[in-house]
GUPA-288938 format. One record per residue (C-alpha): residue in three letters; x, y, z. Coordinates in steps of 0.02 Angstrom, whole numbers, padded with zeros to 5 digits, always signed. Example, Ala and Ser with C-alpha at 12.3 -4.5 7.8 and 13.67 -1.06 7.14 Angstrom:
# GUPA-288938
ala+00615-00225+00390ser+00684-00053+00357
//
This chain:
# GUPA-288938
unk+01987+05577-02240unk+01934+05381-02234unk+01769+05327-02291unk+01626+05309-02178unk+01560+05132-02151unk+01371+05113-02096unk+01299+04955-02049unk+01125+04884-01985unk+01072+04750-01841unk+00981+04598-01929unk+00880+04536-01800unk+00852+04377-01897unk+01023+04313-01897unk+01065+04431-01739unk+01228+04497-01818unk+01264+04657-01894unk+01257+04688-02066unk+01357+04794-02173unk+01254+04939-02260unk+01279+04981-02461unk+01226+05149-02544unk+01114+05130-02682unk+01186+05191-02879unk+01089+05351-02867unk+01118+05409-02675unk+01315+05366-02751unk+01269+05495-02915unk+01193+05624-02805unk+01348+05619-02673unk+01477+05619-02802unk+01368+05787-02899unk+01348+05873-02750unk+01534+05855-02710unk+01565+05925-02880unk+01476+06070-02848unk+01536+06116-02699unk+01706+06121-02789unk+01654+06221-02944unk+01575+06347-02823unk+01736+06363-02710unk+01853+06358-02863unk+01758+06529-02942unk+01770+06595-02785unk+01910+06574-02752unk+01962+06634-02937unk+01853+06787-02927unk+01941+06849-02780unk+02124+06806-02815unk+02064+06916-02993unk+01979+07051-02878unk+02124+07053-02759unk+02275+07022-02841unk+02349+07141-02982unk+02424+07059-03126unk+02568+07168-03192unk+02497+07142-03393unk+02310+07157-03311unk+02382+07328-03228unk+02437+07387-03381unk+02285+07364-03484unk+02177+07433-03342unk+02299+07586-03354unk+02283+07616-03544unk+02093+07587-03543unk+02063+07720-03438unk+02209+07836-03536unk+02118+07796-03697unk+01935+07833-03604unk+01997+08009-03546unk+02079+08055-03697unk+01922+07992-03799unk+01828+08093-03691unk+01943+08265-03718unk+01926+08232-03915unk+01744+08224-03919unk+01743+08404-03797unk+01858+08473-03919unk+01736+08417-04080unk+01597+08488-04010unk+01693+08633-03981unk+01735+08640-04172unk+01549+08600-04211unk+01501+08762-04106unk+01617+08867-04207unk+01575+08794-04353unk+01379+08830-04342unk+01415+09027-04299unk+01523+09002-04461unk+01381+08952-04554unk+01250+09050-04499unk+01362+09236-04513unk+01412+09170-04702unk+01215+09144-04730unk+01149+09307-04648unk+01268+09440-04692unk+01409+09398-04815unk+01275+09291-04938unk+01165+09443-04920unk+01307+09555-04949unk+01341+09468-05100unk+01134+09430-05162unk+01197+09247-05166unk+01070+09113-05113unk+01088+09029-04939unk+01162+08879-04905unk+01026+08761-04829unk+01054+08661-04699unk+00994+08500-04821unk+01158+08558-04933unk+01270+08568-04780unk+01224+08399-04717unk+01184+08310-04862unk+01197+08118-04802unk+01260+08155-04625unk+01154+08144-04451unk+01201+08285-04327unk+01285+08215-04189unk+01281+08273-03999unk+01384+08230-03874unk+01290+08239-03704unk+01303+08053-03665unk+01504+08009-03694unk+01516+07976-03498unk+01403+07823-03534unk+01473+07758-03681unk+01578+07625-03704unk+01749+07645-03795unk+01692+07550-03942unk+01551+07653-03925unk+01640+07829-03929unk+01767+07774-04062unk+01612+07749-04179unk+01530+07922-04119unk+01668+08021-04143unk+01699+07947-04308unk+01530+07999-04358unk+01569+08183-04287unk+01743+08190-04382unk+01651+08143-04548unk+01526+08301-04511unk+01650+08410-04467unk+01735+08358-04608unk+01583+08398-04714unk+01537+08552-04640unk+01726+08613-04663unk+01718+08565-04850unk+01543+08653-04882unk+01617+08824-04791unk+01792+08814-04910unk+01672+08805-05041unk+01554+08934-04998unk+01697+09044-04969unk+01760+09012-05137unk+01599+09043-05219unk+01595+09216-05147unk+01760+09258-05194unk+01723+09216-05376unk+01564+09330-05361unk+01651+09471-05264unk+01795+09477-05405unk+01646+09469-05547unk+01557+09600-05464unk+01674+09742-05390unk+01548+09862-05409unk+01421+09793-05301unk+01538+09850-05156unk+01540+10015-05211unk+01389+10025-05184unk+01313+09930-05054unk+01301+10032-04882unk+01473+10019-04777unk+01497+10161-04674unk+01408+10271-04536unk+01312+10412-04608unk+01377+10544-04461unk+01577+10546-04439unk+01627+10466-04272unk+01701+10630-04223unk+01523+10693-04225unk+01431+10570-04142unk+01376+10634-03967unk+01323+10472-03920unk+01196+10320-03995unk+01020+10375-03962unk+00928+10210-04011unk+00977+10045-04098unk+00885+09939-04214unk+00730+09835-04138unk+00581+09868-04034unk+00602+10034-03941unk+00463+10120-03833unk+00389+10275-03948unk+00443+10465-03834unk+00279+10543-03913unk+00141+10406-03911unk+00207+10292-03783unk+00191+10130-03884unk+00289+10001-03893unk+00353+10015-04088unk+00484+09921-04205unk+00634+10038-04237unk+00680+10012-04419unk+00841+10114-04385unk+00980+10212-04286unk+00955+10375-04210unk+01149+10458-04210unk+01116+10620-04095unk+01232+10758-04138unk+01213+10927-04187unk+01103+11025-04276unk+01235+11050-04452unk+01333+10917-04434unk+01363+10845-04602unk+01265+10673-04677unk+01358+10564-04786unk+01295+10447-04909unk+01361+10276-04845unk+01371+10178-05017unk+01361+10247-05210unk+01196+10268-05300unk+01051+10382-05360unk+00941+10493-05248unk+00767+10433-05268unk+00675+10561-05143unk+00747+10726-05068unk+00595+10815-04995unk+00495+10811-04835unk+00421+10663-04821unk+00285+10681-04653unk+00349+10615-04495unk+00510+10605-04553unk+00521+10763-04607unk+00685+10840-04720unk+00711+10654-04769unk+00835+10577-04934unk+00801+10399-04988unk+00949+10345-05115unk+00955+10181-05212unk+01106+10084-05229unk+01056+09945-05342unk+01061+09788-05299unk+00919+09785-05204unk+00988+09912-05067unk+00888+10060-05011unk+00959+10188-04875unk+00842+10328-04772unk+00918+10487-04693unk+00774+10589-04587unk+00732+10740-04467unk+00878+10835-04586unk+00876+11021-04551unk+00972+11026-04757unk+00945+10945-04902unk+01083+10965-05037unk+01039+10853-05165unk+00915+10825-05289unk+00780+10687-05352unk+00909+10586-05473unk+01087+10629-05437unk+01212+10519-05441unk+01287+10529-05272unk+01452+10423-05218unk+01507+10342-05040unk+01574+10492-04936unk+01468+10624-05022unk+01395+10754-04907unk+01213+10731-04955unk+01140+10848-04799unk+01155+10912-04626unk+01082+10830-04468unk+00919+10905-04380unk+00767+10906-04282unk+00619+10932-04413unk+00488+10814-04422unk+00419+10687-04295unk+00563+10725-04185unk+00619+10767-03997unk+00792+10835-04042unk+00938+10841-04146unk+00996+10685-04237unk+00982+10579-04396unk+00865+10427-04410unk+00945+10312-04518unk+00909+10154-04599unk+00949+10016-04723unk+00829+09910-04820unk+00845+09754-04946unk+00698+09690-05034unk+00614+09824-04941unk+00628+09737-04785unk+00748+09834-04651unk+00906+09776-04590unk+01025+09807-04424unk+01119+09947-04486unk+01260+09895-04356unk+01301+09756-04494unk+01338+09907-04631unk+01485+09987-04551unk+01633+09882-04602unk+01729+10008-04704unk+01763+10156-04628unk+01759+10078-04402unk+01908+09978-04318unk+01879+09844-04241unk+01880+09924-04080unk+01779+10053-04144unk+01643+09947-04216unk+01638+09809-04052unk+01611+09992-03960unk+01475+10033-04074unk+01386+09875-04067unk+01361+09897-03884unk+01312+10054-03894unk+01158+10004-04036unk+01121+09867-03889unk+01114+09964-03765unk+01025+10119-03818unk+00835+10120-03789unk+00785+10299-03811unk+00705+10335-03980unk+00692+10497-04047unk+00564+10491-04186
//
């Protein structure tokens, strides 16, 4: 394109006269030229890069987003193992550490120098981002793994030092499953069939029939075998160790105040005497005093079918019967 050539009529000497840009209308043409070329070249850039697919820029596009997903999968999984982990955790706290009168693990042991990490926001995170979160969820799970080997390992070492304690901590049901007519109430708050009240049930009714036998469900030494008010013929034995067991409404006592009485015995014979609106045992287990789900006691003597069966029933049943 040739340059343009202005010029200006000088009246004085009635010619015309050629017309020269000053230095800093030149610098202002020659930046705004430049401009107007940076502009178009990133443009231009921007969309050949949109627009056009580099075979290397492909690949890496690819991978990124392989790496992203599988990122993504890992951290599902972890939490996954975190879950599992926790019901771990809390079962070996509230029954096998109680089984064994070890002390809890608390949650300051178990995560001693680690911050719990959740994994709600790994859609938003960058994959620098996740590699460092998940790294922080492997060295908890990691941790958490370690402190459950270990627990396990402590209770081992106490379960071989202490072989007796399993004799005689309460493991079986007190009425043979061949005798049970069906689970009259579970353990928990139950609506009272005499007063009307809404009441705590401290135990498990088993209805069955009037003579059917009553077994003592771990070894020990009767501490009460009398009637005892509303629970009427009622035996209390104490199996060391804390552990206290309660069978009620019996229609036969046949032991004594301080026999020694092993797991399996035949201690009495269900009945309906007492607080009571018909046949069955009222049973319970206690630690410290304080009662326990007796659904957690039956480990020795139910399948597993049989004891997933009973644990529904115990749910399930709401009528009380003392």
């Amino acid at each position: 394109m040739s340059k343009k050539i202005y010029y200006r009529y000088n009246p004085l000497t009635e010619t015309y006269e050629r017309v020269y840009p000053s230095r800093k209308s030149r610098i202002f043409t020659a930046i705004g030229h430049f401009a107007v070329s940076l502009v178009m070249g990133a443009t231009v850039f921007w969309a050949l890069s949109e627009i056009v697919d580099l075979p290397k820029e492909r690949a890496l596009k690819n991978e990124n987003r392989e790496l992203s997903l599988q990122l993504r999968l890992l951290g599902e999984r972890m939490d996954e193992a975190q879950d599992v982990m926790d019901h771990l955790a809390d079962r070996d706290n509230n029954f096998y550490r109680v089984m064994m009168q070890a002390d809890p693990i608390t949650d300051a042991d178990r995560f001693a120098g680690l911050n719990r990490t959740r994994y709600d926001k790994l859609a938003s995170m960058t994959d620098n981002q996740l590699v460092s979160t998940l790294s922080d969820g492997m060295n908890l799970l990691e941790r958490k793994i370690y402190v459950q080997t270990t627990s396990f390992d402590q209770l081992k070492e106490v379960a071989s030092t202490r072989q007796d304690r399993l004799a005689h901590i309460p493991a079986i049901q007190p009425v043979a499953e061949k005798h049970l007519k069906q689970m009259a109430s579970g353990y928990g708050s139950r609506i009272d069939p005499i007063y009307g009240t809404v009441k705590f049930h401290e135990g498990m009714d088993f209805a069955s029939n009037i003579g059917t036998p009553v077994y003592a469900t771990g070894n020990g030494t009767v501490v009460l075998a009398k009637w005892n008010s509303g629970y009427g013929n009622c035996i209390e034995i104490d199996h060391g160790f804390n552990y206290l067991t309660r069978y009620a409404h019996l229609s036969e006592i046949m032991v004594t105040d301080g026999q020694s009485v092993k797991r399996g015995d035949m201690i009495g014979k269900v009945g309906n005497s007492g607080k009571s609106t018909g046949p069955h045992l009222h049973y319970e287990v206690r630690l410290k005093g304080v009662p326990q789900n007796p659904v957690n006691y039956y480990f020795f003597d139910l399948t597993p079918e049989e004891y997933a069966a009973m644990i529904e029933r115990a749910e399930n049943a709401g009528h009380v019967m003392d």
